[in-house]
N, C-alpha and C positions, 0 to 999 in steps of 0.2 A: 860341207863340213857338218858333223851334226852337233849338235845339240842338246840340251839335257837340263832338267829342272828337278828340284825337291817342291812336292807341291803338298801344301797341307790341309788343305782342303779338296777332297777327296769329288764330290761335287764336280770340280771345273775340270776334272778327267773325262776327257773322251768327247767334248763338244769344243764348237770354235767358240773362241776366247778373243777381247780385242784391249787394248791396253784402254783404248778410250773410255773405258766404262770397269774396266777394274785393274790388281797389281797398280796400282798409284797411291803413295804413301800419303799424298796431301789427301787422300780421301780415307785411311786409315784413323779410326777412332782414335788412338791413343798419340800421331802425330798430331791430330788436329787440336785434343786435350792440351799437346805438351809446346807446340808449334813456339808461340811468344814465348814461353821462359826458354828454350833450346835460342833462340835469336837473342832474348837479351842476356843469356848468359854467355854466349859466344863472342859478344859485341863486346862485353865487359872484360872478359877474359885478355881478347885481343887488345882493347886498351890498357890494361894492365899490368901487362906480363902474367898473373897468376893463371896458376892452373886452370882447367875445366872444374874441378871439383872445390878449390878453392873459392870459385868465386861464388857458387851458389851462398854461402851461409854468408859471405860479405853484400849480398843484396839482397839477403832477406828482411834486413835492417828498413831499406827504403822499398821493397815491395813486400804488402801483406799476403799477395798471391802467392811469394815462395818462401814453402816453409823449408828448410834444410833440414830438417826432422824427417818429413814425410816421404817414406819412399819411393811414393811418384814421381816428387819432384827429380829425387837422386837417379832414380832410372830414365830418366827424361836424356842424361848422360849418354844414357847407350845412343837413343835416336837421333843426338845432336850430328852425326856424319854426315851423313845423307845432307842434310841444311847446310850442314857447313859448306861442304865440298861443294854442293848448287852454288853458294857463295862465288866460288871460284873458277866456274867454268868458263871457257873464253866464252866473249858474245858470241861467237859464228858460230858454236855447238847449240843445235835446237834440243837435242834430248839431255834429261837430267835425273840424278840417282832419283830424284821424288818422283818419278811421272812416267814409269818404266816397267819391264815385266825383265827379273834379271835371272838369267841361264847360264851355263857351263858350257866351255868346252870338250872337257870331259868327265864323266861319269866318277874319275876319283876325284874331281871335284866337289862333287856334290856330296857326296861321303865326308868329306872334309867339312864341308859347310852344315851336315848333319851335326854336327856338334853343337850347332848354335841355339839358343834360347826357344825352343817351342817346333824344333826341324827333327827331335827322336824318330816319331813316327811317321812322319810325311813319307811320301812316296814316290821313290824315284822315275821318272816320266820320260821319252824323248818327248822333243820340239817339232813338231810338224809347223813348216812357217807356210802362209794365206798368203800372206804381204806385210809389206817391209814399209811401214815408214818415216823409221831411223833407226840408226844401232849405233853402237859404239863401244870399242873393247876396252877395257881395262885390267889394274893389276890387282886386285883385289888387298895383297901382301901389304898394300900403301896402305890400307885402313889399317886390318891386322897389325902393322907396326906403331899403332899410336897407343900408347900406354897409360888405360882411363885414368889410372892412378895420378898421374904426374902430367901428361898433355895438357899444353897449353893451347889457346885459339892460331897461335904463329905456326906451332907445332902441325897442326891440324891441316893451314895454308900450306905448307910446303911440302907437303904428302899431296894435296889436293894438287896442285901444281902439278908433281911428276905423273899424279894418275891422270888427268887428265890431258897430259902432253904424248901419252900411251904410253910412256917408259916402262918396261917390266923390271921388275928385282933380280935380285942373283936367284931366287927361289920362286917365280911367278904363279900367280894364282890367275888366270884369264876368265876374269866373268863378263859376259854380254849383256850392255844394258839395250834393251829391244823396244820398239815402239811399233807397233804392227796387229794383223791377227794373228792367230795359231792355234793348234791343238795339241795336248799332250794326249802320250802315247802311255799308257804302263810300262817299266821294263821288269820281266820277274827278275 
C-alpha cells in the first residue's frame, strides 16, 4: 500500500529519516512551550464540564502563567489533541499521536490536510518505508469532528475512544501514525 506525506520542510526530502530523532511533537518547540497549560486545561475542562476554551480564562485567575489574553495561550487550543487523545490510548498501544511521523493513505489526503495551518506549500512526497517499528491507522474525521468552539475535555475522550478503537466515520479520513525509518519521495 503506499503511502504519502505533506512535508514541510523541504530539507528531510530525499534522505532516510527515523522517527527516533525527528516528527515527534514532544520535541516540537511550541508543544514543549504549551505542553503544562494543554494538560492542565484539559484536566480542568474534564473536571468541569466546560468547554476547552472556557476553561482557559477560568484558570487564569489561579495560574499567572495563563493569560486568556495572550494568543499563545488560545492557540495552545489547537495542540491540545494530540495530549489529549495520548490520554486515552489503551495501555497495549506503544505508538502515540506525540511520538510519530503521520502519513496518508491517499494522495487526496493530503490535499485535504493541505488546508491546515502552515501545510500551503509543503510538498507532497511518497513514503518509501526502511522499517517499521510501530503504525497504527486511524480516522482522522474523529479529531476533525470536535468543535474548538464549544468541545469539551469529555467531548474530546469520546472521539479519542472511537479513533483509537480504529472505528472509521461515515466519511473516513485514514491517516497512518508510523514509527520507523523512511524516505520521502517528491511527487510532481
Amino acid at each position: 500500500m503506499a503511502l504519502y506525506r505533506l512535508e514541510s520542510d523541504r530539507t528531510q526530502i530525499g534522505i532516510d529519516l527515523d522517527t527516533k530523532t525527528r516528527d515527534n511533537n514532544l520535541r516540537h518547540p511550541d508543544y514543549a512551550r504549551h505542553a503544562q497549560i494543554m494538560r492542565l486545561v484539559y484536566v480542568q475542562s474534564l473536571l468541569s464540564g466546560q468547554s476547552i476554551l472556557q476553561t482557559i480564562p477560568s484558570l487564569a485567575d489561579h495560574f499567572p502563567q495563563l493569560d486568556p489574553f495572550n494568543p499563545e495561550h488560545q492557540a495552545c487550543v489547537c495542540c491540545i489533541w494530540d495530549a489529549a487523545f495520548d490520554l486515552h490510548r489503551p495501555p497495549h498501544m506503544r505508538i502515540g499521536r506525540t511520538d510519530c511521523a503521520y502519513f496518508f493513505t491517499e494522495r487526496a489526503a493530503c490535499e485535504y490536510y493541505r488546508n491546515y495551518s502552515g501545510m500551503s506549500s509543503a510538498q507532497l512526497c511518497e513514503v518509501q518505508i526502511l522499517e517499521t517499528y510501530d503504525r497504527f491507522t486511524g480516522d482522522m474525521r474523529w479529531l476533525d469532528a470536535i468543535d474548538e468552539r464549544t468541545a469539551t475535555a469529555r467531548d474530546i475522550a469520546a472521539a479519542a475512544v472511537r479513533y483509537w478503537a480504529g472505528e472509521m466515520s461515515a466519511d473516513p479520513l485514514p491517516e497512518v501514525l508510523f514509527q520507523g525509518r523512511y524516505r520521502l519521495t517528491p511527487v510532481p
